[in-house]
N, C-alpha and C positions, 0 to 999 in steps of 0.2 A: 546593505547587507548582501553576502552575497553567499549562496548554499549552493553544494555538492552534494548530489542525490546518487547512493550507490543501491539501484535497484539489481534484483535476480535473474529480470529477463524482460524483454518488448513490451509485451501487451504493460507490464507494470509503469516502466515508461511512459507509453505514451498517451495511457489513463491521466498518469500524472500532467502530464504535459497540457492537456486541456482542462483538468482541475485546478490546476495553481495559481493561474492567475487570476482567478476569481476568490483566492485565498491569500493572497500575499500581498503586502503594501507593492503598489507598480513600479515604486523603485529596484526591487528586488531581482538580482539577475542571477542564472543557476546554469549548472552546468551537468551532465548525466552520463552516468556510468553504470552501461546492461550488461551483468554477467553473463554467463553461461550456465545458468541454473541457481540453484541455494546454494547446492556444494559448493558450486566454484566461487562463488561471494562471500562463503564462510572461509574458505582456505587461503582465498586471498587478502580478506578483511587485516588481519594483524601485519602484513606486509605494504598495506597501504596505509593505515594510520599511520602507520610509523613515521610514509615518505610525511604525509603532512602534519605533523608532529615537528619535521625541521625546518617550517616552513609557514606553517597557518599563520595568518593578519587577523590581529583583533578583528577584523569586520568579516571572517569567512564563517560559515557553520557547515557542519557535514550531516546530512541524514540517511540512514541505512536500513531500508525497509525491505522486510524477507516474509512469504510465505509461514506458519506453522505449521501445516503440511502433515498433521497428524502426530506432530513431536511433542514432546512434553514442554510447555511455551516458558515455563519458568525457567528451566536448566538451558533453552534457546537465547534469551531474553539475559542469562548470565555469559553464558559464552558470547556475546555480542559485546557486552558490559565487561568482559575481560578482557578482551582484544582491545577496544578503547584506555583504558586505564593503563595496561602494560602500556601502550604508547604515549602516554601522557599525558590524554587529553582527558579534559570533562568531560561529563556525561551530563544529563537532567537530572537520570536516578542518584547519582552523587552527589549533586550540586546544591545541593539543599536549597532550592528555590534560587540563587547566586545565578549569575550566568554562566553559559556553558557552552560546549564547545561540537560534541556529536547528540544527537538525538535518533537512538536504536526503537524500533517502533517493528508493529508482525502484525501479517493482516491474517486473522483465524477466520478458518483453517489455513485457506486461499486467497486472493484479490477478488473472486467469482463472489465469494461472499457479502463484498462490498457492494458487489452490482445487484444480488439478491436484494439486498439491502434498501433498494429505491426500485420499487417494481414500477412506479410510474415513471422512472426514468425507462426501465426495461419496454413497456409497454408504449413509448414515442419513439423509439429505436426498430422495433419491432411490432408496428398494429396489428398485425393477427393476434398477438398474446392476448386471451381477453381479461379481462377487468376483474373478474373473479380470483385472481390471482393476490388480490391484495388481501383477499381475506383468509388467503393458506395461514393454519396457525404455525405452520414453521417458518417460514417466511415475516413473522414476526421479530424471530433471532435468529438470523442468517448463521449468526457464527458458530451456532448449534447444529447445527447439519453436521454430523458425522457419518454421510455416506459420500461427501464428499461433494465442493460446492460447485465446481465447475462439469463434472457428470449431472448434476444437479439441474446447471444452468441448459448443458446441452441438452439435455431430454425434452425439458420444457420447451424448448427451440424448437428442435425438432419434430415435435406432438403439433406444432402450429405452421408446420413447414417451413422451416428454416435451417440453413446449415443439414441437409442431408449426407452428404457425405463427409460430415466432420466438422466440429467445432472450430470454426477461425480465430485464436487467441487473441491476437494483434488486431482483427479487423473488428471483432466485437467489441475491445475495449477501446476504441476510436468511438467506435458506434452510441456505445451507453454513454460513457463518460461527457459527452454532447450534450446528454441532458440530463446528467447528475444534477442534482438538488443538496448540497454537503447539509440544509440543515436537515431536512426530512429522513435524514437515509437512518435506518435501523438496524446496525450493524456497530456492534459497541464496539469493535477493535480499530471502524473507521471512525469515531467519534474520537476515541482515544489520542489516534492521528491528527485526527485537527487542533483537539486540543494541545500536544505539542509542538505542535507548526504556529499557532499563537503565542506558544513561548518562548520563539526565537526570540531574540533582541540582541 
């Protein structure tokens, strides 16, 4: 098999890039396209299904993971689901369990949320963080944070000396994703993730 990963931007990247293959049969080979933001991967979404739409191998899958970003994740999670269909290809949510062809997936609110989501990942990334931090009760449901999760992330960085003059995207999610833990992490939008990456086939 082999997947096409259309992320929003870097840091999502290259998260992934050291998550996945601790998640994917080793046969597996993938190929990655960083947008220029949501918008630009939402605009350009339907003009790239399309291309692969005149083209995709039974054996290709495409997966398209964006930000919720404070948007309404259902009517997000439709517009994704309409760009695929106009182009002809399956979805999961279509597919009535059947195989399929894109797999549309939203990390709420943020990615920042998924890293909340494994404070012991954050805390071997970062030893100053101390250990008290697992017992934050919002930190329970990363995804609930609606003051937003990568302000979130920085503060607490920063409260331990780290990242002063600004949150490194790219460099932090190199950093955590090192030592992501996929089954520990508490962060149901990235559970929901892995669950559809096991139903590639």
């Amino acid at each position: 098999m082999h997947i096409e990963f259309m992320v929003e931007e870097q840091s999502m990247e290259e998260a992934l890039k050291i998550l996945l293959p601790r998640l994917l049969p080793p046969e597996t080979t993938c190929r990655w396209i960083s947008f220029q933001g949501k918008q630009n991967l939402l605009e350009q979404l339907p003009i790239r299904l399309r291309a692969y739409a005149a083209w995709i191998t039974e054996d290709y899958r495409i997966v398209v993971l964006v930000d919720e970003d404070r948007q309404n994740c259902h009517d997000l999670k439709r517009q994704m689901e309409v760009a695929a269909l106009k182009a002809g290809l399956s979805t999961k949510t279509s597919s009535g369990g059947e195989r399929f062809q894109v797999l549309n997936r939203i990390a709420v609110e943020e990615l920042e949320a998924w890293f909340l989501g494994d404070i012991e990942a954050l805390r071997q990334a970062y030893p100053r963080l101390p250990e008290s931090l697992t017992r934050v009760p919002r930190f329970r449901d990363p995804d609930a944070i609606h003051t937003g999760t990568w302000e979130t992330l920085e503060k607490n960085l920063q409260r331990y000396g780290y990242y002063k003059s600004g949150y490194r995207k790219v460099e932090a999610a190199r950093a955590i994703a090192t030592h992501m833990d996929p089954g520990r992490n508490r962060s149901k939008s990235f559970q929901t993730f892995l669950t559809g990456l096991s139903s590639l086939k």
